[in-house]
LOSEKOL-999361 format. One record per atom (N, C-alpha, C, O, CB): residue number from 1; residue in one letter; atom name; x, y, z. Coordinates in nm, 2 decimals, m for minus. Glycine has a CB too. Example, Ala and Ser with C-alpha at 12.3 -4.5 7.8 and 13.67 -1.06 7.14 Angstrom:
{r 1,'A','N',{1.32,m0.57,0.78}}
{r 1,'A','CA',{1.23,m0.45,0.78}}
{r 1,'A','C',{1.32,m0.33,0.78}}
{r 1,'A','O',{1.42,m0.33,0.85}}
{r 1,'A','CB',{1.13,m0.45,0.90}}
{r 2,'S','N',{1.28,m0.22,0.71}}
{r 2,'S','CA',{1.37,m0.11,0.71}}
{r 2,'S','C',{1.29,0.00,0.79}}
{r 2,'S','O',{1.34,0.11,0.80}}
{r 2,'S','CB',{1.41,m0.06,0.57}}
end
This chain:
{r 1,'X','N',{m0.11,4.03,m3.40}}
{r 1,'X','CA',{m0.17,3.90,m3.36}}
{r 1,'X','C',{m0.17,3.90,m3.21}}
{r 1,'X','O',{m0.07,3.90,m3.14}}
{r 1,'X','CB',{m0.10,3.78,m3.42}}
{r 2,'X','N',{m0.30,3.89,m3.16}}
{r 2,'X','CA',{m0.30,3.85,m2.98}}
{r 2,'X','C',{m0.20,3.75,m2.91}}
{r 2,'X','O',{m0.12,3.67,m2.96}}
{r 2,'X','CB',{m0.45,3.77,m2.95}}
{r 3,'X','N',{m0.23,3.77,m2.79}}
{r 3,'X','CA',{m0.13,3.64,m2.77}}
{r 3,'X','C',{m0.22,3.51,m2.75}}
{r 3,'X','O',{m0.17,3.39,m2.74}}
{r 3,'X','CB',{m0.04,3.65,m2.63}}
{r 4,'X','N',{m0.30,3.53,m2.76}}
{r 4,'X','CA',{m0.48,3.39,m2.80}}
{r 4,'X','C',{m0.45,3.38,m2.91}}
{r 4,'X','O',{m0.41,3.27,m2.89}}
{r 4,'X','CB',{m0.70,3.44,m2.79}}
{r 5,'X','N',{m0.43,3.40,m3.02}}
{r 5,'X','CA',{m0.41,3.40,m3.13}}
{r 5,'X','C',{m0.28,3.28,m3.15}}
{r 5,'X','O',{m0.28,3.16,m3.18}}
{r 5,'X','CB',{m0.39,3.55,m3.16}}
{r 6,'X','N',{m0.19,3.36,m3.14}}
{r 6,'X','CA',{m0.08,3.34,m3.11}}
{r 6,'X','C',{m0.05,3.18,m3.05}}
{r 6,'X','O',{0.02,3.11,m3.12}}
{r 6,'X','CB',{m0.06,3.44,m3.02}}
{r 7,'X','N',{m0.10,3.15,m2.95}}
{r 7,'X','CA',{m0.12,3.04,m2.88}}
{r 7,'X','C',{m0.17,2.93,m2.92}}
{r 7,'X','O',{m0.12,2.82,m2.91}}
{r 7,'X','CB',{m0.17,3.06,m2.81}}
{r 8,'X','N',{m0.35,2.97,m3.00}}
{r 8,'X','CA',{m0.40,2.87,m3.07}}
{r 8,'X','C',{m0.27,2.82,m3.20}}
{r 8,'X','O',{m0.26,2.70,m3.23}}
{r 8,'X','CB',{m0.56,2.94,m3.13}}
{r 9,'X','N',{m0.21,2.88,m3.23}}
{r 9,'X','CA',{m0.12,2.79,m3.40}}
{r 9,'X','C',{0.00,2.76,m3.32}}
{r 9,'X','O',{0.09,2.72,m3.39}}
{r 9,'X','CB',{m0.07,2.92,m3.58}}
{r 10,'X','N',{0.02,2.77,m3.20}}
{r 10,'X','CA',{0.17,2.67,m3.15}}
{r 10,'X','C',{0.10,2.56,m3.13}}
{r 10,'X','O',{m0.03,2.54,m3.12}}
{r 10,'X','CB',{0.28,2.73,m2.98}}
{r 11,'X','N',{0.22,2.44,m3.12}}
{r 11,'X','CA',{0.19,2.34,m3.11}}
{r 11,'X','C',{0.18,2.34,m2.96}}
{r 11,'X','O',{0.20,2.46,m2.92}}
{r 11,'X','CB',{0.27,2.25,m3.17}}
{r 12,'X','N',{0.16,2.26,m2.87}}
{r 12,'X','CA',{0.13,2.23,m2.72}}
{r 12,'X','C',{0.24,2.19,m2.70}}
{r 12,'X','O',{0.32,2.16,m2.79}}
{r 12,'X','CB',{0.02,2.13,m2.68}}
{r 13,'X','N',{0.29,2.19,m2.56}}
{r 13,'X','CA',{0.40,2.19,m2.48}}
{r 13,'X','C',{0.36,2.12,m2.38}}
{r 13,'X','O',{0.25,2.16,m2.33}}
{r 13,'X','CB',{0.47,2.31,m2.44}}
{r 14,'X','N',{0.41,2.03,m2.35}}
{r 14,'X','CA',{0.42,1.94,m2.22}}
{r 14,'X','C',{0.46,2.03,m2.12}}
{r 14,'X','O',{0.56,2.10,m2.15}}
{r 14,'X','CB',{0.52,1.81,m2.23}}
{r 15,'X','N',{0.38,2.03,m1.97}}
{r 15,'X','CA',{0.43,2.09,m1.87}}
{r 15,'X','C',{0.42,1.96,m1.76}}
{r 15,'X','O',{0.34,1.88,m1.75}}
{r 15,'X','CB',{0.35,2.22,m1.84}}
{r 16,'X','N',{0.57,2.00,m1.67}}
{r 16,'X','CA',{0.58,1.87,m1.62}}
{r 16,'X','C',{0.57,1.93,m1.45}}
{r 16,'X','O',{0.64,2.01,m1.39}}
{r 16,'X','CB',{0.73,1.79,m1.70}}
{r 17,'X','N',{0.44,1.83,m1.37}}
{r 17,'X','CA',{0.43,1.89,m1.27}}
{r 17,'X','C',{0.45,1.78,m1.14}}
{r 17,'X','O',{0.41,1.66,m1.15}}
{r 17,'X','CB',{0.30,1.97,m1.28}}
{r 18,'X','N',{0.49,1.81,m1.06}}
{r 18,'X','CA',{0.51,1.71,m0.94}}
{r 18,'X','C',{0.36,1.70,m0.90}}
{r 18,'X','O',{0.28,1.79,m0.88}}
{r 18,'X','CB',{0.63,1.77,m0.81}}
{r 19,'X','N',{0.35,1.54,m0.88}}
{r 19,'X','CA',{0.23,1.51,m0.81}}
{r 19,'X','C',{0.29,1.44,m0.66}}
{r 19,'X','O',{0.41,1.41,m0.63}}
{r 19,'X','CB',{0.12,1.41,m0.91}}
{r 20,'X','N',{0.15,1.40,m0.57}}
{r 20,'X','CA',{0.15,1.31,m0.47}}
{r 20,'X','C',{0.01,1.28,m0.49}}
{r 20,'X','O',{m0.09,1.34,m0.53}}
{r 20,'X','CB',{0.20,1.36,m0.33}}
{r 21,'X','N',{0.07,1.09,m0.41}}
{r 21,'X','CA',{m0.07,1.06,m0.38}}
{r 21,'X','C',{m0.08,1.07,m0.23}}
{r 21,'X','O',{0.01,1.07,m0.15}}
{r 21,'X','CB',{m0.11,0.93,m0.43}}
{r 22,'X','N',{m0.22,1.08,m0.20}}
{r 22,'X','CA',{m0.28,1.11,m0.04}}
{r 22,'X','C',{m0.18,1.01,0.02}}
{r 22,'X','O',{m0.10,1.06,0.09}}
{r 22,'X','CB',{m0.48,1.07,0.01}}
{r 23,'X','N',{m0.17,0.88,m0.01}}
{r 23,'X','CA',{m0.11,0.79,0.10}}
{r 23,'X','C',{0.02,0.80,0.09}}
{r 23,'X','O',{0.07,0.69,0.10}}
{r 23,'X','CB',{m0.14,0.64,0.08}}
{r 24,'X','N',{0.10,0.88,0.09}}
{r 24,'X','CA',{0.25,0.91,0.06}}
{r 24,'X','C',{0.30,1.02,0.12}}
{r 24,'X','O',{0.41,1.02,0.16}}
{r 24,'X','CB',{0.29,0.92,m0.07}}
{r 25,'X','N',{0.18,1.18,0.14}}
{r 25,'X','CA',{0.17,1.26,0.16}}
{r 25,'X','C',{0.29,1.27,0.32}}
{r 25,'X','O',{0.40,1.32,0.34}}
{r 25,'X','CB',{0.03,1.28,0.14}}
{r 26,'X','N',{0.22,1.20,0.40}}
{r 26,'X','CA',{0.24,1.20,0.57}}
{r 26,'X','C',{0.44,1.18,0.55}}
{r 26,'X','O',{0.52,1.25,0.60}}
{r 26,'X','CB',{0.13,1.03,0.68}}
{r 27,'X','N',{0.47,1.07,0.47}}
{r 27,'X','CA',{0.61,1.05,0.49}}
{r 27,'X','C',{0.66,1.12,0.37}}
{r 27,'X','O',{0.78,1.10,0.39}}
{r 27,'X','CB',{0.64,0.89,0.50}}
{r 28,'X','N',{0.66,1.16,0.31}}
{r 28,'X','CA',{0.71,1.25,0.19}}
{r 28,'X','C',{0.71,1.37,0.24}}
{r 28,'X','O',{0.78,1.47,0.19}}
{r 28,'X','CB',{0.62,1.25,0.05}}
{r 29,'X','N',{0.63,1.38,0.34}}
{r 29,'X','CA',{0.64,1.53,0.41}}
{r 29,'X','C',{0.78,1.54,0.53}}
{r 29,'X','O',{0.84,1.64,0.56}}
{r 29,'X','CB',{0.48,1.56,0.50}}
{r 30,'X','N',{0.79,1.38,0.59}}
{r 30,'X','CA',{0.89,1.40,0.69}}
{r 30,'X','C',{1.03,1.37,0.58}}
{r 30,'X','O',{1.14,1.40,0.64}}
{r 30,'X','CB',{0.87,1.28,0.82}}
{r 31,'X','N',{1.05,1.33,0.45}}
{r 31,'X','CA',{1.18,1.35,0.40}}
{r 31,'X','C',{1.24,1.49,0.30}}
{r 31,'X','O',{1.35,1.50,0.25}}
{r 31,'X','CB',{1.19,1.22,0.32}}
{r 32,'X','N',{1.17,1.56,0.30}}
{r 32,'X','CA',{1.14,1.68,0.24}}
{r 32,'X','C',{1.22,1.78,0.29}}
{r 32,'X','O',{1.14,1.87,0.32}}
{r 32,'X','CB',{1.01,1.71,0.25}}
{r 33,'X','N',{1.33,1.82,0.32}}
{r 33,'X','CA',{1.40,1.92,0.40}}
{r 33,'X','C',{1.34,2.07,0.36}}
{r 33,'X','O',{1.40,2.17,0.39}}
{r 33,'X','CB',{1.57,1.91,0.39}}
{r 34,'X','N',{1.22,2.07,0.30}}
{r 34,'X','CA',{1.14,2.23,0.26}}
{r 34,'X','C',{1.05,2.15,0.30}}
{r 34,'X','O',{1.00,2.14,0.18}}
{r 34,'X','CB',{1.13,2.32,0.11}}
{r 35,'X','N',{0.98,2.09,0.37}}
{r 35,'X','CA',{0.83,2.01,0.41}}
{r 35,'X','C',{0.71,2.18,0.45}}
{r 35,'X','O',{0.60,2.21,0.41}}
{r 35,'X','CB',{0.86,1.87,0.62}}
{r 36,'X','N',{0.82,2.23,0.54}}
{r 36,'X','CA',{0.71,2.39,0.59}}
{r 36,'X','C',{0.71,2.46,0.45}}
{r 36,'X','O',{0.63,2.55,0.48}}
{r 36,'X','CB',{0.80,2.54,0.74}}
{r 37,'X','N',{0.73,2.48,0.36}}
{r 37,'X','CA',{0.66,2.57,0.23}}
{r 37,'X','C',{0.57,2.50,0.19}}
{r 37,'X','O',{0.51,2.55,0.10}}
{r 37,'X','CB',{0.75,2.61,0.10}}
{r 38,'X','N',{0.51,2.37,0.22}}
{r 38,'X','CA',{0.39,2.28,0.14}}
{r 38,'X','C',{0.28,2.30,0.24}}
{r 38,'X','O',{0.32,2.37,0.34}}
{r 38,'X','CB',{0.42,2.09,0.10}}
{r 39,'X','N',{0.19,2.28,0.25}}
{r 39,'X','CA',{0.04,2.31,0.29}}
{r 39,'X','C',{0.07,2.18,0.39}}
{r 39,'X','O',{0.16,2.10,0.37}}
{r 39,'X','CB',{m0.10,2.30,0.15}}
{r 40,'X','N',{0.01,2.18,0.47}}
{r 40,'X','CA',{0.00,2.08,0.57}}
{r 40,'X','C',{m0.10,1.95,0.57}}
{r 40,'X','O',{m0.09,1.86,0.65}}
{r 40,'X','CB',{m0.02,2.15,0.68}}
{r 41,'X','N',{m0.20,1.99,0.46}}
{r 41,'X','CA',{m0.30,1.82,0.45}}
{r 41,'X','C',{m0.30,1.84,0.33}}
{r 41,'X','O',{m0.29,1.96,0.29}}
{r 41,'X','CB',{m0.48,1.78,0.52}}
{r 42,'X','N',{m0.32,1.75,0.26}}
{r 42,'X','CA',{m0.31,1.69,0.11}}
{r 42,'X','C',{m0.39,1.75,0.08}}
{r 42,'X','O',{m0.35,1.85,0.01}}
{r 42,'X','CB',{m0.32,1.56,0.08}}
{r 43,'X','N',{m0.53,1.72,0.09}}
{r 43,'X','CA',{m0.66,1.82,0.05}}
{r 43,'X','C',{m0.63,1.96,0.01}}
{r 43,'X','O',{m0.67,2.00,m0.10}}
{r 43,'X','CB',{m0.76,1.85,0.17}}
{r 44,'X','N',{m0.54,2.06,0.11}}
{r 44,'X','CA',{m0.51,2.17,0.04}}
{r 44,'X','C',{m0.42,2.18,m0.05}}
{r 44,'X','O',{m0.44,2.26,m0.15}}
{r 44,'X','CB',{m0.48,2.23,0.11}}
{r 45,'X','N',{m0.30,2.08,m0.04}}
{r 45,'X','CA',{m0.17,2.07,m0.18}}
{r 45,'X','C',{m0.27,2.06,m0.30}}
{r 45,'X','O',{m0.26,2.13,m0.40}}
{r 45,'X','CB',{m0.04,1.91,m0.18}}
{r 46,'X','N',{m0.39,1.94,m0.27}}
{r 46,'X','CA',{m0.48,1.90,m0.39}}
{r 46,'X','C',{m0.54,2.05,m0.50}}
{r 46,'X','O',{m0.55,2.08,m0.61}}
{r 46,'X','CB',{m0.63,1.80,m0.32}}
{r 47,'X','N',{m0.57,2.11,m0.38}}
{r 47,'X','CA',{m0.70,2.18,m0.42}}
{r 47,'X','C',{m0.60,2.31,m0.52}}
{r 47,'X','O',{m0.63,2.34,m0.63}}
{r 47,'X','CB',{m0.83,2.25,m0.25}}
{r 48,'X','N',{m0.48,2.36,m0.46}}
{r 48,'X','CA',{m0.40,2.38,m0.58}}
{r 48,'X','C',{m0.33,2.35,m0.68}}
{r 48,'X','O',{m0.29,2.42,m0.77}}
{r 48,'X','CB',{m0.36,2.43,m0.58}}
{r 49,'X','N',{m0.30,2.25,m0.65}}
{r 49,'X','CA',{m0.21,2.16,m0.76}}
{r 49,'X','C',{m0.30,2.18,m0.87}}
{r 49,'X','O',{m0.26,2.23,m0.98}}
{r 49,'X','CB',{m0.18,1.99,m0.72}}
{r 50,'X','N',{m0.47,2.13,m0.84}}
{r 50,'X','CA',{m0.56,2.06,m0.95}}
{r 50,'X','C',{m0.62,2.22,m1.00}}
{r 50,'X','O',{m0.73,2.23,m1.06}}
{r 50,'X','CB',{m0.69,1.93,m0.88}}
{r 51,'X','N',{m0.54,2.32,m0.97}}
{r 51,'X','CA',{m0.60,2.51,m1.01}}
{r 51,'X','C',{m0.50,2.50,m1.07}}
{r 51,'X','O',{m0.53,2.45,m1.19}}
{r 51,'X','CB',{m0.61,2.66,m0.89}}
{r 52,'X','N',{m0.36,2.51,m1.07}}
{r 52,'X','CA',{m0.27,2.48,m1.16}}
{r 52,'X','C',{m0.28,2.40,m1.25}}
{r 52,'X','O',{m0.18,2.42,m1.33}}
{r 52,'X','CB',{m0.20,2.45,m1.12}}
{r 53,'X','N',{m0.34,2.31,m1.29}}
{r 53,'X','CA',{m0.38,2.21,m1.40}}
{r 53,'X','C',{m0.44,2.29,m1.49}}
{r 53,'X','O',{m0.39,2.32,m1.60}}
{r 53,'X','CB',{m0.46,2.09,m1.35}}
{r 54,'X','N',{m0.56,2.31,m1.44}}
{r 54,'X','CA',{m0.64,2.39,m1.53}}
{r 54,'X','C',{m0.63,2.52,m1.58}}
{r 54,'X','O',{m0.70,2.57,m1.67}}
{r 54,'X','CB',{m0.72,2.41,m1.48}}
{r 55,'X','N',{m0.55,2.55,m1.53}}
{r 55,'X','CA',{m0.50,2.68,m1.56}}
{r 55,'X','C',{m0.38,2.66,m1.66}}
{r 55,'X','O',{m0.39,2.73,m1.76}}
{r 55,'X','CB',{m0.45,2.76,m1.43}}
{r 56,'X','N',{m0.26,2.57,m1.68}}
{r 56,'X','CA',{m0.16,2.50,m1.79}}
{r 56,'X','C',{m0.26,2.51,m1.90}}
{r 56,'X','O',{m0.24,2.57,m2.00}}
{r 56,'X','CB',{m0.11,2.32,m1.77}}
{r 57,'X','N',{m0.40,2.41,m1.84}}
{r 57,'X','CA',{m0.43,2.32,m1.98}}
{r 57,'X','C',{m0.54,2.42,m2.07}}
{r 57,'X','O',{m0.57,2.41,m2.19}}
{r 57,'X','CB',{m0.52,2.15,m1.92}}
{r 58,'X','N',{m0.59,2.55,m1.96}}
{r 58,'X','CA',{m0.64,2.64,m2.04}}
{r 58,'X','C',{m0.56,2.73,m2.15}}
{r 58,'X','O',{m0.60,2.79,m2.25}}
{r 58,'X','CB',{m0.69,2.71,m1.95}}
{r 59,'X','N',{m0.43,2.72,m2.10}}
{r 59,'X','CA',{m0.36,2.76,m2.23}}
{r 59,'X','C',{m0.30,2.70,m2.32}}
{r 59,'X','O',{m0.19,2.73,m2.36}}
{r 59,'X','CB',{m0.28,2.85,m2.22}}
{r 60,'X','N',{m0.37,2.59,m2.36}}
{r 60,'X','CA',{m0.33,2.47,m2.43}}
{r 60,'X','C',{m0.23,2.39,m2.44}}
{r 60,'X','O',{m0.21,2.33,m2.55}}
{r 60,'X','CB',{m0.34,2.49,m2.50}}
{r 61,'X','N',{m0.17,2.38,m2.31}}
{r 61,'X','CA',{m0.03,2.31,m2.29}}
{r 61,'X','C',{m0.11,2.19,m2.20}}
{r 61,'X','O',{m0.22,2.20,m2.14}}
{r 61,'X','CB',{0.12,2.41,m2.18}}
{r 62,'X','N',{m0.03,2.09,m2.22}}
{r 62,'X','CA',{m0.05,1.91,m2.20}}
{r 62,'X','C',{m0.01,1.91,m2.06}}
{r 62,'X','O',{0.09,1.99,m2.04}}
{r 62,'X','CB',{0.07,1.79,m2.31}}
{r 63,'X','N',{m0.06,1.85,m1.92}}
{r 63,'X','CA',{0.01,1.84,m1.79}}
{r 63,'X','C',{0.05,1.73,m1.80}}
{r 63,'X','O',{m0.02,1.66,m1.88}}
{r 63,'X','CB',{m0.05,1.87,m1.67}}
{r 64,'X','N',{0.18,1.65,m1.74}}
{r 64,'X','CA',{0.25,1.51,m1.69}}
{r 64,'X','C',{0.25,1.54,m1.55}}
{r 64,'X','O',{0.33,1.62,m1.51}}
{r 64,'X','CB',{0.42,1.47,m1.76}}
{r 65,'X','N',{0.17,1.47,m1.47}}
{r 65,'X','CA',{0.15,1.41,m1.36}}
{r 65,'X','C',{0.33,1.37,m1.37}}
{r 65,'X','O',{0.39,1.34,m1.48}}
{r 65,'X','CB',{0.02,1.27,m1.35}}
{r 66,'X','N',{0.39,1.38,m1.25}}
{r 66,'X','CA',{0.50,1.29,m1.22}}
{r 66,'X','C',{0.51,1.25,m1.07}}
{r 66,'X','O',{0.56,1.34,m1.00}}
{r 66,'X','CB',{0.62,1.36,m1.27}}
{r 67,'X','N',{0.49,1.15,m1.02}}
{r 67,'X','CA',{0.41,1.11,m0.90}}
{r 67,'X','C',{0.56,1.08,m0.82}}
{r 67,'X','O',{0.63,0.97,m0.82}}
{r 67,'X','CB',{0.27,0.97,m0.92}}
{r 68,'X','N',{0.58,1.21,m0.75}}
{r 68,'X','CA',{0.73,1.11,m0.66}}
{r 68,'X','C',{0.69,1.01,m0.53}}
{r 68,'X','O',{0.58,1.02,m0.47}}
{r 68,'X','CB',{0.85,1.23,m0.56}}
{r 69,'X','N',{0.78,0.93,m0.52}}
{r 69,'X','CA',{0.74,0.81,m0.44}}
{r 69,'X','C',{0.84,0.81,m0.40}}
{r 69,'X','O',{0.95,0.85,m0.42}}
{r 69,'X','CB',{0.69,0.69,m0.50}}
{r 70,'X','N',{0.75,0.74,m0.28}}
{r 70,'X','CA',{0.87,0.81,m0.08}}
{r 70,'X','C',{1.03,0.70,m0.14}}
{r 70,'X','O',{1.15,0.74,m0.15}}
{r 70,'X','CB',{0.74,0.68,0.21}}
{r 71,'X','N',{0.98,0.56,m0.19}}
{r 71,'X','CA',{1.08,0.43,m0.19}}
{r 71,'X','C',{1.15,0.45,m0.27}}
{r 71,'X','O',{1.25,0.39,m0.26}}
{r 71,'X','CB',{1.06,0.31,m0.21}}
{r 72,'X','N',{1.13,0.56,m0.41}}
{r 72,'X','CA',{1.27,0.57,m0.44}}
{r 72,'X','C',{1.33,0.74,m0.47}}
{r 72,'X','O',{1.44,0.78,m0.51}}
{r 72,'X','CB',{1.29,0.48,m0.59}}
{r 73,'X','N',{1.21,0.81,m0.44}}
{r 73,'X','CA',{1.31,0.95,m0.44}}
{r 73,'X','C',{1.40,0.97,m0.38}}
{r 73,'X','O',{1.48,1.06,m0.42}}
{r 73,'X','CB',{1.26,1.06,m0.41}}
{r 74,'X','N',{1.44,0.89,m0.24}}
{r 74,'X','CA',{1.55,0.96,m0.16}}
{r 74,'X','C',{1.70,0.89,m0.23}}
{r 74,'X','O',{1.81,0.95,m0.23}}
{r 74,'X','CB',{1.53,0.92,0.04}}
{r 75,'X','N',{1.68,0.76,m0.28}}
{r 75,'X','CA',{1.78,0.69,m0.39}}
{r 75,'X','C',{1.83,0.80,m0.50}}
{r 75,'X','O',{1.95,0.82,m0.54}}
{r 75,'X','CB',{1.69,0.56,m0.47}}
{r 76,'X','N',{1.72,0.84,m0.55}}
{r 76,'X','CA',{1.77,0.94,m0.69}}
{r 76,'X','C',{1.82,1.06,m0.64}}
{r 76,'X','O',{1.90,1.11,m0.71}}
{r 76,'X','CB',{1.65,0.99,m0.80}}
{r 77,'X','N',{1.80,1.13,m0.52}}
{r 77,'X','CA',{1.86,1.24,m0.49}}
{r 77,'X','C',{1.98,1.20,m0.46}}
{r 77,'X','O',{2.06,1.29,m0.50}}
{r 77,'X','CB',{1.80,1.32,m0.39}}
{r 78,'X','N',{2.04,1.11,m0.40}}
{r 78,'X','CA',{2.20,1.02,m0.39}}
{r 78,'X','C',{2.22,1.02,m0.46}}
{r 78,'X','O',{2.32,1.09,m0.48}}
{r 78,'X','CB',{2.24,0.90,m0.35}}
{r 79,'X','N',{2.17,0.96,m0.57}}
{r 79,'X','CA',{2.24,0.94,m0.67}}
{r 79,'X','C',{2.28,1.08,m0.80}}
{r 79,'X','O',{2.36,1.09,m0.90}}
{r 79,'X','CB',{2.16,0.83,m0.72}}
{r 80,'X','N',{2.20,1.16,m0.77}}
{r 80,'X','CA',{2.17,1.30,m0.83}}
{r 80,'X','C',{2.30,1.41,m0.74}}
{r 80,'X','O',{2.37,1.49,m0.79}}
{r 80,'X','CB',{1.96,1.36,m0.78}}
{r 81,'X','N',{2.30,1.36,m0.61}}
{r 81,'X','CA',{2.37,1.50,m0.50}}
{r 81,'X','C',{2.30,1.59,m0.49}}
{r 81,'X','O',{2.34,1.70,m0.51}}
{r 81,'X','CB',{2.50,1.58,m0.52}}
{r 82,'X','N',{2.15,1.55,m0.48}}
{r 82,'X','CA',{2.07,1.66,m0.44}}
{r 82,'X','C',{2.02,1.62,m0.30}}
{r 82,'X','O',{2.02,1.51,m0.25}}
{r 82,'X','CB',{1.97,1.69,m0.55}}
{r 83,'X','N',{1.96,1.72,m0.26}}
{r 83,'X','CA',{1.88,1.79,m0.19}}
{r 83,'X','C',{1.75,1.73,m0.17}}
{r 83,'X','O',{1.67,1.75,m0.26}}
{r 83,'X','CB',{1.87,1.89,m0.24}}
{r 84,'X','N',{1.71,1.65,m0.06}}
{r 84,'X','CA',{1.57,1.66,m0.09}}
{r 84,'X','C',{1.41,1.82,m0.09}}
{r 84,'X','O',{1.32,1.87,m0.03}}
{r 84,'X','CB',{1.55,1.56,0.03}}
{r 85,'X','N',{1.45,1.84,m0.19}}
{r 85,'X','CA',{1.38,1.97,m0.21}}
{r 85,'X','C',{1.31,1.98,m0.30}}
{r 85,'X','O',{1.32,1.91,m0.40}}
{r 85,'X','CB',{1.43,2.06,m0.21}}
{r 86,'X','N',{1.20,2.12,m0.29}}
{r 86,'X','CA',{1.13,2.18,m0.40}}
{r 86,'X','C',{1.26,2.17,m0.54}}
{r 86,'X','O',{1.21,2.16,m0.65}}
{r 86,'X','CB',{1.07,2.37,m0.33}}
{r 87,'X','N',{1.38,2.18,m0.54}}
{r 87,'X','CA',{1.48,2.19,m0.63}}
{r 87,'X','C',{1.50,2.08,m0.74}}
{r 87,'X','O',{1.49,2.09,m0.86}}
{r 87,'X','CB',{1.59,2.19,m0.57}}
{r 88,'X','N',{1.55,1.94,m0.63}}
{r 88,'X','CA',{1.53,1.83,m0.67}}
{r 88,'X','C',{1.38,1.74,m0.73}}
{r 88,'X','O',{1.37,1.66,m0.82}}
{r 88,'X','CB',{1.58,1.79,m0.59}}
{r 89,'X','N',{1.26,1.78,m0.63}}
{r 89,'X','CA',{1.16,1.77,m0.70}}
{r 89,'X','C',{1.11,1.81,m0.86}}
{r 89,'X','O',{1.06,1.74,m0.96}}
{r 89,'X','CB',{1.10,1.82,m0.62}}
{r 90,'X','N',{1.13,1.89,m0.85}}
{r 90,'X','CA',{1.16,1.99,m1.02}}
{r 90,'X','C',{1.21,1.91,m1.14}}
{r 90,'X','O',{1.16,1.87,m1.24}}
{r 90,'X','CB',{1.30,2.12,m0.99}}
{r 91,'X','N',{1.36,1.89,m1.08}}
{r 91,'X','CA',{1.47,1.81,m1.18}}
{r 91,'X','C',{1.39,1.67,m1.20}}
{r 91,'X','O',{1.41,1.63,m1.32}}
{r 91,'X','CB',{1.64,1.78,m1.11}}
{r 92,'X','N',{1.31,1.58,m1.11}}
{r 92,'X','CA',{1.25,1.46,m1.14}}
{r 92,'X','C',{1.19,1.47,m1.23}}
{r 92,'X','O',{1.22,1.41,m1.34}}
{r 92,'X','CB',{1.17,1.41,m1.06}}
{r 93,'X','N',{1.10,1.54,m1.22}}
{r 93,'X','CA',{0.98,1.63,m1.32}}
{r 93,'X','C',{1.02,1.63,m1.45}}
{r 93,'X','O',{0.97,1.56,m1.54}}
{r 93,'X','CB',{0.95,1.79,m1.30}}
{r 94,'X','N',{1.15,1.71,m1.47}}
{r 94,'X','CA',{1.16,1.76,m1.59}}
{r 94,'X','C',{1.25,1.62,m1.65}}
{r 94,'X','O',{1.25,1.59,m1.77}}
{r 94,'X','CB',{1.23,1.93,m1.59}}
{r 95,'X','N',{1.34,1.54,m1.55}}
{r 95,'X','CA',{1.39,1.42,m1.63}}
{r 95,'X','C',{1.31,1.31,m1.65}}
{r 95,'X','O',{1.34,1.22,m1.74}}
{r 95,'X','CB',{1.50,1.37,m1.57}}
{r 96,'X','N',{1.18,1.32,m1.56}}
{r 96,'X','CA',{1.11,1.17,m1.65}}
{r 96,'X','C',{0.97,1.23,m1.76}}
{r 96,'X','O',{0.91,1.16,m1.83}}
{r 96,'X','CB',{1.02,1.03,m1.50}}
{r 97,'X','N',{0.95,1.38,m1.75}}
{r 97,'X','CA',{0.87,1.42,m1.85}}
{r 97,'X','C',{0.97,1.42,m1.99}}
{r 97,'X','O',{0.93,1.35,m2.08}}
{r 97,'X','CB',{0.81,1.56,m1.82}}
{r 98,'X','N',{1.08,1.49,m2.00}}
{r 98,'X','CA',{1.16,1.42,m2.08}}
{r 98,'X','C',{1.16,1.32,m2.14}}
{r 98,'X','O',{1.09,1.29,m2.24}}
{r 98,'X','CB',{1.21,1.41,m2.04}}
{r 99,'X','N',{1.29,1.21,m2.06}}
{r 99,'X','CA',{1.25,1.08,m2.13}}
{r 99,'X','C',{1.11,1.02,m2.18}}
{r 99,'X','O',{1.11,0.93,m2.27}}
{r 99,'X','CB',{1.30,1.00,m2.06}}
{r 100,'X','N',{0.96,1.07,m2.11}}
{r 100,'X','CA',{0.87,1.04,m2.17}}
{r 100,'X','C',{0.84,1.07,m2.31}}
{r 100,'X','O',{0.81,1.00,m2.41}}
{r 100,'X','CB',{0.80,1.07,m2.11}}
{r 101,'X','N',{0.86,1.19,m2.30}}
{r 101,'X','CA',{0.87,1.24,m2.46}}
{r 101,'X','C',{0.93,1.23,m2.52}}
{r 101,'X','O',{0.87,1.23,m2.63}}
{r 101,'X','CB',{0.87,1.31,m2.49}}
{r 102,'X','N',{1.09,1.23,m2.52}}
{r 102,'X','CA',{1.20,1.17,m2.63}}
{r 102,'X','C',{1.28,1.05,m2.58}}
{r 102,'X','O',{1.40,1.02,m2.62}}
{r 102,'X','CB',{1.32,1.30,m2.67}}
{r 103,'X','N',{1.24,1.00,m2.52}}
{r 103,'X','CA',{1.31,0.83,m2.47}}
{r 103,'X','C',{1.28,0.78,m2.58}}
{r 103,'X','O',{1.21,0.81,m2.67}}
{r 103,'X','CB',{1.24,0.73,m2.34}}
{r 104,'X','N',{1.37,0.67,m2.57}}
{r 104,'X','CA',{1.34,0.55,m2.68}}
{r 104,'X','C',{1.18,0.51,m2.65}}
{r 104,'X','O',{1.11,0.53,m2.55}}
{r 104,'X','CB',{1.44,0.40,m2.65}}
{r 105,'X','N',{1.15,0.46,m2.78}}
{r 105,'X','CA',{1.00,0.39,m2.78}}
{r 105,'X','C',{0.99,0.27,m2.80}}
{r 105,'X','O',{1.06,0.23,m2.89}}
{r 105,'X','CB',{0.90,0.43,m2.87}}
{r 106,'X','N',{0.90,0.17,m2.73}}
{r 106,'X','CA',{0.91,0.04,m2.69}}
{r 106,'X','C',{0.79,0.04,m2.80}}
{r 106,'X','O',{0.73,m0.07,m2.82}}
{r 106,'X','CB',{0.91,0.00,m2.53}}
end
């Protein structure tokens, strides 16, 4: 069996990806202690982030936007002992794609 094959009879998997929005970009960039590994204007972060999308969703996995926001990520990394980093960015991801998916349901 291919791995197309293969793929079509799994169920889909949630892939959980850090987003930004344009208006957050400028100061999310000054709390970021890895700010120099990201692209320098949003337009460029965009233009691969949204190649990465397509590329998840072409192999039939689900994307979750997870949109960090400048007012409370630096709270959760305190409260985490993390890092503001590509590291901690990650762990957001994967803890509120998570609870999206097996949290309680309202």
């Amino acid at each position: 069996m291919s791995k197309t094959t293969q793929r079509k009879n799994q169920e889909p998997s949630i892939q959980a990806m850090v987003w930004y929005k344009e208006e957050d970009w400028d100061t999310l960039k000054t709390l970021f202690t890895d700010s120099h590994m990201l692209p320098g204007k949003y337009s460029d972060w965009l233009l691969k982030a949204e190649a990465m999308v397509k590329k998840v969703e072409s192999c039939g996995d689900i994307v979750m936007k997870v949109f960090i926001d400048p007012d409370t990520f630096p709270a959760w990394c305190k409260e985490k002992g993390k890092e503001m980093d590509m590291h901690a960015r990650t762990a957001l991801a994967i803890e509120v794609a998570t609870h999206q998916s097996f949290g309680p349901k309202v």
